[in-house]
C-alpha positions, 0 to 999 in steps of 0.5 A: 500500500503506497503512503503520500502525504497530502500538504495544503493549507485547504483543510477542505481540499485535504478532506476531499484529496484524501477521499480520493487517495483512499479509493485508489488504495492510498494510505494518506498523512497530512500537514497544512503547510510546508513547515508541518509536512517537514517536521512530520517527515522526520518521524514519518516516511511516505512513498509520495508527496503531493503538496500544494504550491502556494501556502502560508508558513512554508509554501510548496516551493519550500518544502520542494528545496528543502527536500532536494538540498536534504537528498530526499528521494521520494517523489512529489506532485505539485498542485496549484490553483493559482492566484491573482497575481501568479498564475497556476502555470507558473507555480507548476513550471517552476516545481518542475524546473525543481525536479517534482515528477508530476504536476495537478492544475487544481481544480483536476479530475479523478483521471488527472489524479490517476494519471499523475500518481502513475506519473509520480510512481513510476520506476 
């Protein structure tokens, strides 16, 4: 059983995120920011991260660096909605610039969902 862990400060967005996860077979954990998500990873090992781009108190860019200078080698999708001011397009070309395995354009579909956990965990 795969174990991701959901990182998004929408605690709706998580609710249903983790709905989802569990009917695909997923074991789920999660944090609402960045900063949580790297304090649970010191006691808890996932086999995929799925984080959102955009949050307070450490957004998803973070985490990504912070996992990549900590040589993490667990795959990540990155997820955006975007804001005003910063598009989802660019919040997603820039975490794959940083080496996650997928990216999610929110809001997305269950095929969308499929389509990048088989993306993010393949060998």
């Amino acid at each position: 059983m795969t174990t991701t862990l959901i990182v998004d400060d929408d605690e709706l967005f998580r609710t249903m995120l983790e709905a989802m996860l569990h009917k695909e077979g997923h074991q789920v954990l999660n944090a609402i920011n960045g900063t949580q998500a790297l304090a649970l990873l010191e006691t808890e090992s996932p086999d995929l991260i799925m984080t959102d781009i955009l949050m307070p108190d450490g957004d998803g860019i973070e985490l990504i660096s912070a996992l990549n200078q900590q040589q993490r080698d667990i795959p990540i999708i990155a997820m955006s909605g975007g804001r005003r001011s910063i598009s989802l397009e660019f919040n997603l070309e820039s975490a794959t610039l940083m080496g996650v395995k997928a990216t999610l354009p929110k809001p997305f579909t269950r095929d969308n969902l499929r389509q990048a956990l088989a993306d993010a965990l393949q060998p």
